[in-house]
Short mmCIF file of the C-alpha atoms (twelve columns), coordinates in Angstrom:
data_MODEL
# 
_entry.id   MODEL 
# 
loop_
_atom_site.group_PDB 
_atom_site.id 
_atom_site.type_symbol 
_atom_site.label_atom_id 
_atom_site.label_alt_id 
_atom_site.label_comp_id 
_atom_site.label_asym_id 
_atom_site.label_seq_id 
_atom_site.Cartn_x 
_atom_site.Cartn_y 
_atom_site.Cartn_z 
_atom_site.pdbx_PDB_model_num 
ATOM 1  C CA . UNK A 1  33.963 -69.907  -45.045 1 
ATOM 2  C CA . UNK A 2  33.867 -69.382  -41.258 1 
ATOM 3  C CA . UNK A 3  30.558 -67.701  -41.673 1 
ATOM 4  C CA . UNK A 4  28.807 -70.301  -43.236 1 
ATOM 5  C CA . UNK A 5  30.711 -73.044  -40.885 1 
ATOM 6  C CA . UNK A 6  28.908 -71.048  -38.062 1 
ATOM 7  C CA . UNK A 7  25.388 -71.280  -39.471 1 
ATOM 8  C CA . UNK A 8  25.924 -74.990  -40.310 1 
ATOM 9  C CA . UNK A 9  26.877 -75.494  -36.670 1 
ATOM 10 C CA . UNK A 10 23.580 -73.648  -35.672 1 
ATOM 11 C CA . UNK A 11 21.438 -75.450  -37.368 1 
ATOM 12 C CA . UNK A 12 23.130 -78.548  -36.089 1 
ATOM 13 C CA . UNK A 13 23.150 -77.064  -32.395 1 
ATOM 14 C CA . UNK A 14 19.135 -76.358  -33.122 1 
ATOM 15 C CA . UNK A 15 18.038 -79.673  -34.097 1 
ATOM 16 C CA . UNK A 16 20.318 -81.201  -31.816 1 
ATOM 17 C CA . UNK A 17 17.903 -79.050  -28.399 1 
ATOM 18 C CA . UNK A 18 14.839 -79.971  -29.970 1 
ATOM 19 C CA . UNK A 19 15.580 -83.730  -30.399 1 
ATOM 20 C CA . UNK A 20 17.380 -83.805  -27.031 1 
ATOM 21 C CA . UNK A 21 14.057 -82.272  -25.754 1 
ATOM 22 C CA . UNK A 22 11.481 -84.809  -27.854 1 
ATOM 23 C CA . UNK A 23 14.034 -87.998  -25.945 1 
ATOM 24 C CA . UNK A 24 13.171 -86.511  -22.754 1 
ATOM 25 C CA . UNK A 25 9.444  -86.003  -23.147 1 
ATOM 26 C CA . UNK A 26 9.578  -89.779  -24.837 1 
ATOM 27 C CA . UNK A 27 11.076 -91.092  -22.213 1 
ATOM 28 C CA . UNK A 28 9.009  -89.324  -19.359 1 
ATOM 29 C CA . UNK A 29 6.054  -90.460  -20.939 1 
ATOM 30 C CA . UNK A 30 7.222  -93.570  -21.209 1 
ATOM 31 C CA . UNK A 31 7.989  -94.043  -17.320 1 
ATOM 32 C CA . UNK A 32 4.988  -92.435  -16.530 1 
ATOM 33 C CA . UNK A 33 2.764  -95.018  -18.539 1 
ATOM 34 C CA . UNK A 34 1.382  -92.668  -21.465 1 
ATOM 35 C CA . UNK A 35 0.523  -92.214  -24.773 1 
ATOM 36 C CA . UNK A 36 3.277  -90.578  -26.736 1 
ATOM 37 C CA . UNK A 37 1.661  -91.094  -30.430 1 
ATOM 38 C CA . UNK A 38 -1.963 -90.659  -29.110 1 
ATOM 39 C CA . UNK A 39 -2.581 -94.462  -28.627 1 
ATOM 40 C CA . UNK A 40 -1.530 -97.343  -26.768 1 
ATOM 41 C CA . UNK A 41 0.877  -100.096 -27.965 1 
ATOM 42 C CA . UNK A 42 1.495  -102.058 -25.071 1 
# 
């Protein structure tokens, strides 16, 4: 039980960094004027 609880709460913990880390390269790109998806939509 507590075992699996802790591997659930990894995997939540790991997805949580890497979209925490996608938000801030989004939203440095998008104060710095770039081209997050390879193309321009403004």
């Amino acid at each position: 039980m507590t075992g699996k609880r802790l591997i659930i709460l990894g995997v939540i913990a790991i997805v949580g960094i890497i979209m925490g880390r996608l938000a801030v390269r989004a939203l440095l790109n998008f104060l710095m004027g770039g081209t997050l998806f390879g193309g321009n939509f403004l």
